[in-house]
Every structure is written in C-alpha cells, then in structure tokens.
C-alpha positions as CSV (number, residue, x, y, z in Angstrom):
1,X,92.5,91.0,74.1
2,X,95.2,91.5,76.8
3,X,96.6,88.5,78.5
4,X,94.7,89.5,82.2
5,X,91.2,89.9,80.0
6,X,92.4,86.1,78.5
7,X,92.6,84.7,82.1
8,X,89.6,86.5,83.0
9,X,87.7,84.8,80.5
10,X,89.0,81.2,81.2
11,X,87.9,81.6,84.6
12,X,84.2,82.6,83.7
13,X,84.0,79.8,81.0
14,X,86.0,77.3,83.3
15,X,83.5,78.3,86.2
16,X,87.2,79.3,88.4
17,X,86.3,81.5,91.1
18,X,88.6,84.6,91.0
19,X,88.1,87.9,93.0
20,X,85.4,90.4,91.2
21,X,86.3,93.7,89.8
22,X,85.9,95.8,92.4
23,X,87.5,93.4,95.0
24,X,90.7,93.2,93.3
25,X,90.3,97.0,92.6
26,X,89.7,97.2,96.3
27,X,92.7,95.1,96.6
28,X,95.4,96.4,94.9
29,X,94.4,100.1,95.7
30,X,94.7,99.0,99.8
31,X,98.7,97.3,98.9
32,X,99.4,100.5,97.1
33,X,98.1,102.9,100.1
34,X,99.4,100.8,102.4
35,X,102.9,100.2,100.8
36,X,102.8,96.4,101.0
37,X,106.0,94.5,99.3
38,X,105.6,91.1,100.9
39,X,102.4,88.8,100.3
40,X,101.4,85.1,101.3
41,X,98.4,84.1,99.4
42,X,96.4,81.0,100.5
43,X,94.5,80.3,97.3
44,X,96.1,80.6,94.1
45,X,93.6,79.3,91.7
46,X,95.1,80.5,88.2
47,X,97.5,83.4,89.6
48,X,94.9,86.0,88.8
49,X,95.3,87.8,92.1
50,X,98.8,87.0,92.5
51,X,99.4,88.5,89.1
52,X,97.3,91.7,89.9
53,X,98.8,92.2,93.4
54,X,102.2,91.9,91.8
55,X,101.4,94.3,88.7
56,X,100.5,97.0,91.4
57,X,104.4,97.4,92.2
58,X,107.8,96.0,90.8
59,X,109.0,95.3,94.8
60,X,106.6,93.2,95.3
61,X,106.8,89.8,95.7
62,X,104.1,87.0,96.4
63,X,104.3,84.0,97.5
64,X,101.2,82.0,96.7
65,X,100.1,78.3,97.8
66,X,97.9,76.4,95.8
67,X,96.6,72.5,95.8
68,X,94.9,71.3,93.3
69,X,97.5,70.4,90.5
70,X,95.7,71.3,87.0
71,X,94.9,75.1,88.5
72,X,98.8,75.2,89.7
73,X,99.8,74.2,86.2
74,X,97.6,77.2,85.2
75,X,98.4,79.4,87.5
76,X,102.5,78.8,86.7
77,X,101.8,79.5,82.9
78,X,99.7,82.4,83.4
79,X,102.8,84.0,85.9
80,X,105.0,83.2,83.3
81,X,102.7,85.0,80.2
82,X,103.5,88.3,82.4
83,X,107.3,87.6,83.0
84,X,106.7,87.5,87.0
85,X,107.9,83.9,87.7
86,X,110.9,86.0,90.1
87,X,108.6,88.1,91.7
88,X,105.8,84.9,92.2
89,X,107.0,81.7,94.3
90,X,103.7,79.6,93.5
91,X,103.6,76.7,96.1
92,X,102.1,73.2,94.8
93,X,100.9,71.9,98.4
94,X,97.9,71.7,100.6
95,X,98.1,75.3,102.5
96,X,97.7,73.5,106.1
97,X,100.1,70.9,105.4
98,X,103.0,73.3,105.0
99,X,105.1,75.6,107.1
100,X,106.5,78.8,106.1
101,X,109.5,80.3,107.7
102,X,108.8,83.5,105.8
103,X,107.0,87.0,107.3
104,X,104.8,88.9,105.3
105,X,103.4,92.2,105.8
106,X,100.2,90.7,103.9
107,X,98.3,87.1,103.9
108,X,95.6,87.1,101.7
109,X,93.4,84.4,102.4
110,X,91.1,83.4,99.3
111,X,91.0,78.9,99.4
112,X,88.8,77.1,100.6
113,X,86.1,78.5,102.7
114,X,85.7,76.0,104.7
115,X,88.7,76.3,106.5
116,X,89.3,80.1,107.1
117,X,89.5,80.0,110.6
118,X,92.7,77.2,109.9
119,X,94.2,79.2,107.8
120,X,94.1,82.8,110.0
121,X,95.2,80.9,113.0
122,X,98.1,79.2,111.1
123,X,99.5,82.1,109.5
124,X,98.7,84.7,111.3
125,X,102.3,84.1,113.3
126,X,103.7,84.4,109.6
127,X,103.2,88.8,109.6
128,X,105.7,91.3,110.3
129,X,104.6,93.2,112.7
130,X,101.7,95.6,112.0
131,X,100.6,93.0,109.2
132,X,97.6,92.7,107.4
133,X,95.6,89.7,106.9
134,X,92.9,90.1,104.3
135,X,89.8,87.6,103.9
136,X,87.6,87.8,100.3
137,X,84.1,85.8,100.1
138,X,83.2,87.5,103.3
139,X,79.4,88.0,101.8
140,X,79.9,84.8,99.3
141,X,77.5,85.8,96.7
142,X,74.9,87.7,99.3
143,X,74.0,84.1,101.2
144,X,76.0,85.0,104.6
145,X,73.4,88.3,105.2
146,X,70.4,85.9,104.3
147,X,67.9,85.5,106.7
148,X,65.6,82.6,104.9
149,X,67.1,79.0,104.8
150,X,69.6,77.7,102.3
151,X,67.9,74.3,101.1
152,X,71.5,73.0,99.9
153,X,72.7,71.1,103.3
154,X,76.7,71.6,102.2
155,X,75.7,75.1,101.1
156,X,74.4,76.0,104.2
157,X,77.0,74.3,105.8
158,X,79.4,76.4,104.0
159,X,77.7,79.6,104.6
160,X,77.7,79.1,108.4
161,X,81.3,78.4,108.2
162,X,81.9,81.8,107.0
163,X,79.4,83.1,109.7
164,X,81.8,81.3,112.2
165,X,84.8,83.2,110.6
166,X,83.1,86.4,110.7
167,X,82.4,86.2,114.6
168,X,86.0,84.3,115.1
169,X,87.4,88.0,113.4
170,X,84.9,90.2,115.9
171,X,86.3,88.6,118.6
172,X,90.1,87.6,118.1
173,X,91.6,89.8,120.6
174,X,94.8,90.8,118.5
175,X,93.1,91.8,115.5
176,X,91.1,94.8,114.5
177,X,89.0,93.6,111.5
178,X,86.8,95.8,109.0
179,X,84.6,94.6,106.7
180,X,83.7,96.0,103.4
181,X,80.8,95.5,101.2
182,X,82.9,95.4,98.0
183,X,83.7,92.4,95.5
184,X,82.4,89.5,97.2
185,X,83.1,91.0,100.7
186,X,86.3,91.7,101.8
187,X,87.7,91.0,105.6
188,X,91.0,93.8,106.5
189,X,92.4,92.4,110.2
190,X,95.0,94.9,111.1
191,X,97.5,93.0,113.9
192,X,97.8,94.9,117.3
C-alpha cells in the first residue's frame, strides 16, 4: 500500500473529511493547467491535499493552516512520510485568528463550513493578482440542491451557511466564480 493510499485509509476509518477523488483530481489537474506555484490552504486536516497539491509540481509550495492539534500532528507526520516538510509550512492556529503577510496565486478554502464567507473575505487580499480562490464542499454531500427539509437543526443550519456562501460568490463584484459538479462541489473565483 503506498503512503497516500495509507492516509487515505486513516481518514475513512478516522471518519476525516478529505477531498474525494475526483475533487482532488479536479484539483491538481486545474494548478497544473493553470501553472500555480504558490498555495494558502485554510483547512489542513491530515495534509492530504496539501500533499497532493504539492506532488503535482516540485515549485510548489503550500502553506497550510490548521487548528485542531491532534490533526496538525497528523498532518506534520504525514508531510514528513513524503519528504515535503520544505515545500509545506503547516500553520498550527485558528485560520481567522492569524495574519498572513504572504501572496498566493491560490487559497484553497476547505475548514470549516461554517465560516466560508470569513475566510474569502479575509484572504482574499492575500492573492497576487489574477489569483484564484477555490472553495470544496460546495454541494456537501448533495444536501445544498435539496429541496425537502433537513430535520437536523445544526445540519440545516450548516447547509444554509453554504447556500449563503454560494450567493455571497454570485454576487461579490470582484470575483468571477464557476461551479463544478465534481468531488463534493468545487467553487473556482477568478479575481478581476
């Protein structure tokens, strides 16, 4: 078993939420085409995407910002396994408590759902120009296109965060956003 099908299986037996498949195939195909070197990621869970991203290339580097401590610890073994601890900074902080001075020509946004709309309009001043922020859990699991009632009150509560995010993207005047139907849903907002 290859180390990335190791962390692949911890996640699904640790219940860790880490992109699908075809997201992260999605993903790293879009940083290739696109020629992106510099990524902030909001949401490191255990370096899975931060690990992928940074596989795609040798110039790239990510800088990644988790805060829960035991999937930090995780994440900075797992970074190490693949010998990328210079090409991954892994931050141990809460993503809205920090600044970064840094510019990016990618911020992947993938922590808590909750706060999207924080996170775009924090670091959104944080990409080069002509940068890319990228959203995943746009669809979370089909329940943002459901019509009938979610009977889970935080669920629902949740869910209609996302909605909120979806229609803050539509409208935010110096974006262009695009949504995809692939992985869990996938949010490209292109800087104008």
């Amino acid at each position: 078993m290859s180390i990335i099908e190791e962390i692949e299986k911890y996640a699904k037996e640790n219940d860790i939420p880490i992109m699908q498949k075809e997201g992260i195939e999605f993903l790293t195909n879009y940083i290739k085409e696109n020629n992106i070197k510099t990524i902030l990621e909001i949401g490191t869970a255990i370096g899975y995407s931060a690990i992928k991203m940074a596989l795609g290339d040798p110039k790239i580097k990510v800088v990644t910002i988790e805060k829960d401590e035991k999937m930090y610890q995780e994440a900075i073994k797992n970074i190490s396994d693949f010998g990328l601890d210079k090409r991954i900074t892994v931050i141990y902080a809460d993503a809205l408590n920090i600044n970064i001075e840094e510019k990016f020509n990618m911020i992947f946004i993938d922590g808590a759902k909750g706060q999207y709309i924080k996170f775009f309009e924090k670091y959104q001043n944080n990409l080069k120009r002509k940068g890319v922020i990228v959203t995943d859990n746009m669809n979370f699991y089909g329940l943002v296109k459901r019509k009938d009632p979610i009977l889970s009150k935080s669920l629902n509560s949740l869910v209609n965060k996302i909605r909120d995010y979806r229609n803050f993207l539509e409208k935010n005047p110096n974006f262009t956003t695009k949504f995809y139907d692939v992985g869990d849903g996938i949010a490209i907002s292109i800087k104008k």
